[in-house]
C-alpha positions in Angstrom: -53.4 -26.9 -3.0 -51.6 -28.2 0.6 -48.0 -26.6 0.4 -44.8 -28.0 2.1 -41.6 -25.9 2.2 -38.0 -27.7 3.5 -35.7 -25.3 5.0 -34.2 -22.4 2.5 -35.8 -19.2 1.9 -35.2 -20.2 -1.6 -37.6 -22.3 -1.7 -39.7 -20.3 -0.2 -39.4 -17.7 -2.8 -40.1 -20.1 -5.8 -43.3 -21.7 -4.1 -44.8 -19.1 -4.2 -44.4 -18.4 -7.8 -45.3 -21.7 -8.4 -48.5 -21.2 -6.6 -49.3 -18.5 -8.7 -48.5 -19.9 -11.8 -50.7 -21.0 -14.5 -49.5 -24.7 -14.6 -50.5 -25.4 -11.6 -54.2 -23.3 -11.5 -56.2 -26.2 -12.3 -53.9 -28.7 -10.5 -55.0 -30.9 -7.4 -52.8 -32.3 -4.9 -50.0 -31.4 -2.8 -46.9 -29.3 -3.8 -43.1 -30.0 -2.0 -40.3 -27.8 -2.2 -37.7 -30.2 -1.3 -33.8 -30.2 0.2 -31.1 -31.9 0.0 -28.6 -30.2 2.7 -28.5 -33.2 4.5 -29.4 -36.7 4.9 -32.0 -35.5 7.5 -33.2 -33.1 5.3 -33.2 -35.4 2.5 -35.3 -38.2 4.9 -37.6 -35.8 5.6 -39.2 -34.8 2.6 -39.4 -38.1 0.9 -40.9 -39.7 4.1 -43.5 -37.0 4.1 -44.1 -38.4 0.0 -44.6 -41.5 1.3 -46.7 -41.0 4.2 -49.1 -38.7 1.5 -49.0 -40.2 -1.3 -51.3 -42.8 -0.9 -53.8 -40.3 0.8 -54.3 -38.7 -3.1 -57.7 -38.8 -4.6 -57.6 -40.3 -8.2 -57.3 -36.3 -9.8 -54.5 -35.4 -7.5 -50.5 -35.6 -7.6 -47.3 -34.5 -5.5 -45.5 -32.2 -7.4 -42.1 -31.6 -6.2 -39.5 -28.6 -6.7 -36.5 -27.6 -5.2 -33.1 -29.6 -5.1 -34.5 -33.1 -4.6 -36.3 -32.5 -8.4 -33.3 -31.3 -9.8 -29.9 -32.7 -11.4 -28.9 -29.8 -13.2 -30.6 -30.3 -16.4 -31.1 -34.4 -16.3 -34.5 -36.2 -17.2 -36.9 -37.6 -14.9 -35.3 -40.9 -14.5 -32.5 -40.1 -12.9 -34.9 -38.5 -10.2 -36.4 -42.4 -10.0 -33.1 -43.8 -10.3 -31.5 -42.3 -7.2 -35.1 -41.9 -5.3 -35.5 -45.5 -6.2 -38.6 -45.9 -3.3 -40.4 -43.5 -4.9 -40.4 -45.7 -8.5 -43.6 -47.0 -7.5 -45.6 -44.0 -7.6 -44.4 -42.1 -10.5 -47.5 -41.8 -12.3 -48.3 -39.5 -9.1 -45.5 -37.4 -9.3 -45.0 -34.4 -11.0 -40.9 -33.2 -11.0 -40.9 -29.2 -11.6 -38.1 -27.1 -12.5 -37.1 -24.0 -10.0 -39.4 -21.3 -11.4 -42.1 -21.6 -13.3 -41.5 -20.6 -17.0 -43.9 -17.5 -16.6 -41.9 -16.5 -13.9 -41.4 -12.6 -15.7 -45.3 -12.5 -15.3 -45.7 -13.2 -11.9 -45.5 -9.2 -10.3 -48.1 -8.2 -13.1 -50.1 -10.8 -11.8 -49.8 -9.8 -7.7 -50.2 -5.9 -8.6 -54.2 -6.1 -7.3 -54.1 -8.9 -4.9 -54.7 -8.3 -1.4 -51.6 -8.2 0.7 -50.5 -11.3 2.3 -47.7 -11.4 4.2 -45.9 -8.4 6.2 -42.5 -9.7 4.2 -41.5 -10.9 1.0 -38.8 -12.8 0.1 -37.3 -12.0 -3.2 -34.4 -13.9 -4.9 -31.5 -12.1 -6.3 -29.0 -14.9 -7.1 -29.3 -18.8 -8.1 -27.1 -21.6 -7.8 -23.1 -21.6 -7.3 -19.8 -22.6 -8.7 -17.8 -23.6 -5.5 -17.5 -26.9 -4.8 -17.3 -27.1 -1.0 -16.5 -30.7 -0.1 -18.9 -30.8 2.4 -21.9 -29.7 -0.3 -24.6 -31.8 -2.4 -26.4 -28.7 -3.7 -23.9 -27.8 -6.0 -24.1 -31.1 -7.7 -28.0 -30.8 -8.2 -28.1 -27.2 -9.3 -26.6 -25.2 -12.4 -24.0 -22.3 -12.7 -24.2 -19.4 -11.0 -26.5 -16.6 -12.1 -27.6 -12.9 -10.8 -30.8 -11.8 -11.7 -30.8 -8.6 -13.1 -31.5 -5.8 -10.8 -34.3 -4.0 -12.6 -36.1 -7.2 -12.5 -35.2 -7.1 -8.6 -36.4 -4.0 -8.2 -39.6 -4.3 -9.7 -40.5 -7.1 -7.3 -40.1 -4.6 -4.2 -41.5 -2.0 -6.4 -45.0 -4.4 -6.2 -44.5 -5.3 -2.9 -44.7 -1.8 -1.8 -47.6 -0.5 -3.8 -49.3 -3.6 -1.7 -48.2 -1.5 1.5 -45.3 -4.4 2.3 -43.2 -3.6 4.8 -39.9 -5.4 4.8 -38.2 -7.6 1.7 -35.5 -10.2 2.4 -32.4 -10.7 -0.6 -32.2 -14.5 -0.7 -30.2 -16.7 -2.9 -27.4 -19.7 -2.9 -24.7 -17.3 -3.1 -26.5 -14.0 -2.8 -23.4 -12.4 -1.4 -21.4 -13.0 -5.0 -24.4 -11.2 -6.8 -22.9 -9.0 -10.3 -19.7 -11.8 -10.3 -19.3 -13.9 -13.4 -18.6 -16.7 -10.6 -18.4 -17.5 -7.1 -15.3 -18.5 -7.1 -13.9 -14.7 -8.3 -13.8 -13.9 -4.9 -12.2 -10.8 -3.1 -14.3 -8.3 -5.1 -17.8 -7.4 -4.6 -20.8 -6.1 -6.5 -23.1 -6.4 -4.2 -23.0 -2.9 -2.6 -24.3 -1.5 -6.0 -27.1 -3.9 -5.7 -28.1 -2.4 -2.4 -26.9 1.3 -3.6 -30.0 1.0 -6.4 -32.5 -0.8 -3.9 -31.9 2.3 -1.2 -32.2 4.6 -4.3 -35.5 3.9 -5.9 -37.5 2.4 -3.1 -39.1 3.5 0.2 -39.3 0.3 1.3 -38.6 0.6 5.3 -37.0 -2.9 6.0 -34.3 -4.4 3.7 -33.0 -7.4 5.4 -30.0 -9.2 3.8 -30.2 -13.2 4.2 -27.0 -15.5 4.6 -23.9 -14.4 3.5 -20.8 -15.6 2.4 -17.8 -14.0 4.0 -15.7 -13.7 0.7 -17.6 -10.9 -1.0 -18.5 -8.6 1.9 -15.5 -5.9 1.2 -15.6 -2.2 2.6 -18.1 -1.2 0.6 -20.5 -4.0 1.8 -19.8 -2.7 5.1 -20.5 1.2 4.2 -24.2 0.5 3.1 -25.1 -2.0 6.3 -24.4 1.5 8.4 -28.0 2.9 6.6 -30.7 2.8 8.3 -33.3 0.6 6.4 -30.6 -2.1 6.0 -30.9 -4.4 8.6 -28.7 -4.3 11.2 -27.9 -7.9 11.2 -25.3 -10.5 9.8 -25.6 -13.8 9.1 -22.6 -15.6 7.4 -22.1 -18.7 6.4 -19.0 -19.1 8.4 -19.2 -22.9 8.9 -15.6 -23.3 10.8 -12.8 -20.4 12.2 -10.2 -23.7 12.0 -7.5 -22.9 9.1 -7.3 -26.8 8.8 -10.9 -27.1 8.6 -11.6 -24.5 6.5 -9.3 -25.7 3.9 -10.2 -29.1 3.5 -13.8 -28.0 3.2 -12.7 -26.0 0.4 -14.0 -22.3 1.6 -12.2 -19.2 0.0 -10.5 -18.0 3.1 -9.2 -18.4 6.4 -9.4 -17.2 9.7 -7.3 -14.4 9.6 -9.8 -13.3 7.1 -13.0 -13.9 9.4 -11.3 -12.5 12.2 -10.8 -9.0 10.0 -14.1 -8.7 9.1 -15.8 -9.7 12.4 -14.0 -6.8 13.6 -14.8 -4.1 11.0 -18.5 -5.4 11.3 -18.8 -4.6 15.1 -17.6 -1.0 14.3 -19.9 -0.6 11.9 -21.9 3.4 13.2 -25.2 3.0 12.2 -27.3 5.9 11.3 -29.9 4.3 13.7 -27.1 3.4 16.1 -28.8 0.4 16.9 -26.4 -2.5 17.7 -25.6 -5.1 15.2 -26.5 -8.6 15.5 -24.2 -11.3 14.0 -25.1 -14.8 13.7 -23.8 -17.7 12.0 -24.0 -20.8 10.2 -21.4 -23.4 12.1 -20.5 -27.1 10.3 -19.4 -29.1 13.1 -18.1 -32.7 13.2 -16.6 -32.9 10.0 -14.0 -35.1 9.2 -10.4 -34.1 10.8 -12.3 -31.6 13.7 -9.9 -32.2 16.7 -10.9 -30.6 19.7 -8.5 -27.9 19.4 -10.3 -26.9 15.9 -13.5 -27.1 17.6 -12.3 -25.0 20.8 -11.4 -22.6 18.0 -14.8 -22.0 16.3 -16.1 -21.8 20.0 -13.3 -19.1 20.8 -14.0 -17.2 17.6 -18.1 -17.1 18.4 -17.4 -16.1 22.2 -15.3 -13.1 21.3 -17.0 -11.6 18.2 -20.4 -12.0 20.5 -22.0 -14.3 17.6 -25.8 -14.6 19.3 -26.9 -16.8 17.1 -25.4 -20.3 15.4 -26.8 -22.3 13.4 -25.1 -25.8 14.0 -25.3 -28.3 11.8 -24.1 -31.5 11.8 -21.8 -32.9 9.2 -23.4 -35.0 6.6 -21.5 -37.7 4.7 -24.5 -38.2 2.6 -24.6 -41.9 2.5 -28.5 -42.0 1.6 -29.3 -41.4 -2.3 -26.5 -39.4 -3.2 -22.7 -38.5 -1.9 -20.3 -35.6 -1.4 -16.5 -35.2 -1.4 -15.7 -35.1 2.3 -17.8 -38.6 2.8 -15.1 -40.2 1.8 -12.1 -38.1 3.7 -10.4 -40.6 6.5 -10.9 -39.3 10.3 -14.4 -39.0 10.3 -15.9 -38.1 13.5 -17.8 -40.5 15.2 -21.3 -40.1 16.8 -20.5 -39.8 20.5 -17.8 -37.0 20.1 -20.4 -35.4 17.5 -23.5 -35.4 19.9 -21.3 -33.9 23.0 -19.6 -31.0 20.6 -23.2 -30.0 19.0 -24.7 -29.8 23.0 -21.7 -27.6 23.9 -21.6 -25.5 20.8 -25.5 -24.6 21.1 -25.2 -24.5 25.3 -22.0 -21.6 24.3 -24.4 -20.1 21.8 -27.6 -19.5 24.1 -25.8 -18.0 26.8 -24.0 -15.4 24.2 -27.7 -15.0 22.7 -29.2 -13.8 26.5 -26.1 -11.8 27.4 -27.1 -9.8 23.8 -30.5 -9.4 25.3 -29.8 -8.4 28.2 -27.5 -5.7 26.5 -30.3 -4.3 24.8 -32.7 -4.1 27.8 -34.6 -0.6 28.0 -33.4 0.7 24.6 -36.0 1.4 21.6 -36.6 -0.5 18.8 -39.0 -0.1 15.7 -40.9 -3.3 15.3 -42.3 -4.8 12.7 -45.6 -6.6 14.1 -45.9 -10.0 11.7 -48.8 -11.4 14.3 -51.1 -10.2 16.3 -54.0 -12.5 17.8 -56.3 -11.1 20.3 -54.2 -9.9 23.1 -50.9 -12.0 21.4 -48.5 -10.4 18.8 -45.2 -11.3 17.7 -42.6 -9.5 15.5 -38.7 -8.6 15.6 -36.4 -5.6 16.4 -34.3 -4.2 14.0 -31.4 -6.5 15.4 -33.1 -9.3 15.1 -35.0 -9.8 18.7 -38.1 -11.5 18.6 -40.5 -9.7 20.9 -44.6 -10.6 21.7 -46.5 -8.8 24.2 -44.6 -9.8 27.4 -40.9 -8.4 26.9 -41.9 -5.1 25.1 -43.5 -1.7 26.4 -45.5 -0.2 23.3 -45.7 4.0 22.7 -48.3 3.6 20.9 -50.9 0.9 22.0 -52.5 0.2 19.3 -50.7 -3.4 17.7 -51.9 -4.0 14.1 -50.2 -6.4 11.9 -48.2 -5.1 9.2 -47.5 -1.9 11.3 -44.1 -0.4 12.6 -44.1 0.4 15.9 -42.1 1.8 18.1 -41.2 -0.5 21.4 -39.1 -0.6 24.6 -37.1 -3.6 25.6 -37.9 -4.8 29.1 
């Protein structure tokens, strides 16, 4: 069956349970995991319905998971009703919830398989309880949930019999994993989490996906200085403006981000190999002035943040809407398009200068491709490296090997 993932590493995670799953083993057609972060991401997917739809043989159907299927726990119609182009076809679409319903048989299932992929992403929390103005998901999913950690564990468990080498924690909220909600924030459970993956696995690589800044207390910190944690943070920071931040509804301020930032680059690693921190940036929304958005810049510059994500505020004026469409001040497009090109302009220069700060150290590297003379794979801190930038000890480049690597 012809896959097609949008964006989150969520989806990512379910697809491939779905693949595996019995409902679909004698299906035909294409399978979507869709999105709904933005309009954009929102256009995309159902334009790539449209444009295969009509390509289906008689036996074959889309089906489609992810947030576009769901509305909490609404019927089909309401998919039709606000996806109104897509009435047409219904007889060729298939809506499917998150996870298959034999989800709790899926590791039994992978035990003797071949192995795949060099990484596995594995889920540990779903869906979220804070309303940020700025956020459609929320509306389409449920409550927040944690899964429970034995079942956690048993998925790294079979992904390291099959000789995997790294797993990356994924969720909505993955950082407010063990809470009864994500809005009881300034307390954390998440260290125990990691605590019982470091205990009773050998898995090398344990990298940590994107992180909300309200849960990462000290003891967060304490288990990102062990060695097979990745030394890397990503958090969903979205704006350093007090203003900003509260009429998107976040749970802190920057007084807050400023803390952390600064405990995390003190952070002594067991590896001492520098931390990377990078960052998911909403800019645009309504109310930015340019001093809020000389702010966020400021805040990125000194913290050495070599990576952004940027995106663009969506009103979500296509199918469905969120809060902050409606705030006044919105920004309009020209001011938008010259703050994203000097927001990712500030961000590539940091990126090189963190590069160029880790020239002639040594990395282990996790090779993810190699093709004839070619290979690609990461350092530790999050450095893509291929055969060019890298001197190998040991020549011999396998995929799904560790290897130890000099920086040139």
């Amino acid at each position: 069956m012809e896959t097609k993932v949008f964006w989150c590493k969520v989806n990512k995670y379910y697809t491939d349970l779905w693949l595996k799953s019995d409902f679909l083993k004698d299906k035909r057609g294409i399978f979507i995991a869709s999105c709904v972060v933005t309009d954009k991401a929102k256009k995309k997917w159902i334009k790539f319905v449209k444009q295969n739809i009509s390509k289906l043989q008689e036996d074959e159907k889309i089906f489609i998971s992810g947030c576009g299927a769901l509305k909490k726990w609404e019927k089909d119609e309401l998919f039709f009703e606000t996806y109104n182009e897509l009435n047409d076809w219904r007889e060729k679409i298939v809506l499917l919830w998150e996870a298959p319903k034999e989800e709790q048989k899926e590791e039994e299932k992978q035990e003797n398989k071949s192995l795949a992929l060099t990484k596995k992403f594995i889920v540990i929390q779903g869906w979220c309880d804070s309303f940020c103005t700025f956020c459609l998901t929320v509306q389409k999913r449920g409550a927040h949930f944690s899964r429970q950690k034995e079942a956690i564990l048993k998925d790294i468990l079979a992904f390291e019999k099959r000789w995997g080498k790294e797993v990356v924690l994924t969720g909505i909220n993955l950082s407010a994993w063990g809470m009864a909600s994500t809005n009881d924030i300034w307390k954390s459970r998440l260290w125990e989490l990691l605590h019982y993956i470091l205990e009773n696995t050998s898995i090398p690589r344990i990298r940590i996906s994107s992180l909300w800044p309200e849960f990462i207390d000290d003891t967060v910190l304490e288990i990102f200085a062990k060695k097979r944690i990745y030394p890397h943070f990503h958090l969903s920071l979205q704006s350093s403006s007090d203003t900003i931040l509260k009429s998107m509804a976040r749970h802190y301020d920057k007084k807050y981000i400023e803390t952390l930032l600064q405990k995390i680059t003190k952070i002594q690693r067991e590896d001492r190999v520098k931390i990377s921190i990078w960052a998911d940036i909403i800019v645009w929304f309504p109310w930015e002035t340019e001093d809020d958005f000389i702010e966020t810049c400021e805040l990125i510059q000194k913290y050495t943040i070599n990576k952004v994500h940027c995106f663009p505020f969506s009103a979500h004026n296509f199918w469905e809407t969120v809060p902050a469409s409606f705030f006044p001040d919105q920004v309009n497009e020209k001011i938008k398009n010259e703050r994203q090109k000097r927001l990712l302009s500030l961000a590539e220069k940091i990126r090189n200068e963190f590069i160029q700060s880790q020239k002639w150290k040594e990395f282990n590297v996790l090779v993810e491709k190699v093709a004839k003379e070619k290979f690609e794979g990461w350092t530790e801190n999050y450095i893509e490296i291929n055969e060019k930038n890298f001197v190998i000890k040991n020549w011999e480049v396998k995929k799904n090997t560790i290897i130890t690597w000099t920086l040139i």
